[in-house]
C-alpha positions in Angstrom: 17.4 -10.9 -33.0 17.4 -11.2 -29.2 15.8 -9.3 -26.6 18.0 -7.0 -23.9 17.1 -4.6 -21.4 18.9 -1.4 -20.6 18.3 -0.3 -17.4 18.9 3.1 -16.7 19.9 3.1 -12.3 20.6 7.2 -11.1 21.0 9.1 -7.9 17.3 10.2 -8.2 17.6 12.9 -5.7 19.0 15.0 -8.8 15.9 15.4 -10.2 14.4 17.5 -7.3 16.3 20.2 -8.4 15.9 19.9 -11.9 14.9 22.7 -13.9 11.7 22.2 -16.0 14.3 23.4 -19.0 16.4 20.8 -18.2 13.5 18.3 -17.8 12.1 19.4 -21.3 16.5 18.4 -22.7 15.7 15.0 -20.8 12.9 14.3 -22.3 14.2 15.4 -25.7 17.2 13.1 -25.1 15.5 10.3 -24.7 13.3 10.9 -28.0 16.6 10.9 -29.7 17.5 7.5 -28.0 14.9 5.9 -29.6 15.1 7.0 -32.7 18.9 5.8 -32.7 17.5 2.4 -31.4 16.2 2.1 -35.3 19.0 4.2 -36.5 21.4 1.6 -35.5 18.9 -1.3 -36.5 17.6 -2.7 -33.3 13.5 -2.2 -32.4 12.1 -1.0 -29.3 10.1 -3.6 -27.8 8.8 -1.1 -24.7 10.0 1.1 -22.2 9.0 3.3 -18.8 10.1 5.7 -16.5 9.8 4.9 -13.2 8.0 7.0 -10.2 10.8 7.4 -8.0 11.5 5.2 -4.7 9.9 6.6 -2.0 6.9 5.5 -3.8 8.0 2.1 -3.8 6.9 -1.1 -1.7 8.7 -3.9 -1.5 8.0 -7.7 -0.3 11.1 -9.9 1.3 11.3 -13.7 0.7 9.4 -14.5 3.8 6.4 -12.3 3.0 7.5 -8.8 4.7 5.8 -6.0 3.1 8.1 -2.6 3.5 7.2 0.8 2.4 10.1 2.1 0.3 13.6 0.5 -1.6 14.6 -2.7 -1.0 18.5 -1.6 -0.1 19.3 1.9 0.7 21.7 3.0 -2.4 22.5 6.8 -3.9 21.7 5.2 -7.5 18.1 3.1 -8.0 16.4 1.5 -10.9 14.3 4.9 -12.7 13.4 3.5 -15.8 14.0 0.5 -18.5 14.0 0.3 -22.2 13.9 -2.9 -24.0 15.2 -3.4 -27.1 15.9 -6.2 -30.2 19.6 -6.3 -30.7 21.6 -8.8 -33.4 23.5 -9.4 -29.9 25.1 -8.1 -27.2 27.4 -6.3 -28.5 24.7 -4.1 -30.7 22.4 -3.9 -27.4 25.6 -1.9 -25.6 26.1 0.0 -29.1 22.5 0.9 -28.4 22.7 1.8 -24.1 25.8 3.6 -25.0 23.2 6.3 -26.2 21.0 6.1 -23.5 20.3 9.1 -21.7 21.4 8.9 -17.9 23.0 11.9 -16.6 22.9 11.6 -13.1 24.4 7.6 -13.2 24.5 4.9 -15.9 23.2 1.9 -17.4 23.0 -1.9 -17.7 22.5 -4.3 -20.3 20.8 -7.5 -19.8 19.8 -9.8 -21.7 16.0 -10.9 -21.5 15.4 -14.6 -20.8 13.6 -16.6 -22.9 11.0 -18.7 -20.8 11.4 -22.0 -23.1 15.6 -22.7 -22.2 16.7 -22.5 -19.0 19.4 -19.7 -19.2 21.2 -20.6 -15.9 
């Protein structure tokens, strides 16, 4: 089995507004996730929310140390799951599932460190 993340990229700003009812369906919805992860036969290998991206910092190839995003976008990186799929095919079977109302995701596979995969 090989390793793939789903990274789950939404407009954030949608969560301000949230209601803590809606939260609690969220939350819910992604319990359910993972039990289909081992519904469908895959594992779950680890997986976090992220604190959104005004907390962020980021460092540029020359050193630069910004407060905030990288690139100014509506949608941004707010969690990751990583799972064990037969292949790719069963990893999007899996993402397919994955909670992400306010955008989407995207499967990638993770590189393993002893081939070069480019």
């Amino acid at each position: 089995m090989a390793k793939y993340a789903i990274l789950i990229y939404e407009d954030q700003a949608r969560y301000a507004t949230m209601s803590p009812e809606a939260w609690g369906a969220l939350v819910d919805a992604h319990s359910t996730f993972v039990k289909q992860v081992f519904e469908l036969g895959g594992s779950l290998e680890g997986g976090e929310a992220l604190a959104s991206t005004t907390t962020s910092t980021t460092i540029k190839g020359g050193g630069t140390v910004t407060d905030g995003p990288f690139v100014e976008t509506k949608e941004a990186l707010g969690g990751f799951y990583v799972v064990e799929a037969r292949d790719l095919d069963h990893a999007v079977e899996m993402a397919k599932l994955c909670p992400a109302p306010f955008g989407g995701v995207e499967v990638r596979p993770v590189v393993d460190p002893t081939t070069n995969p480019f």
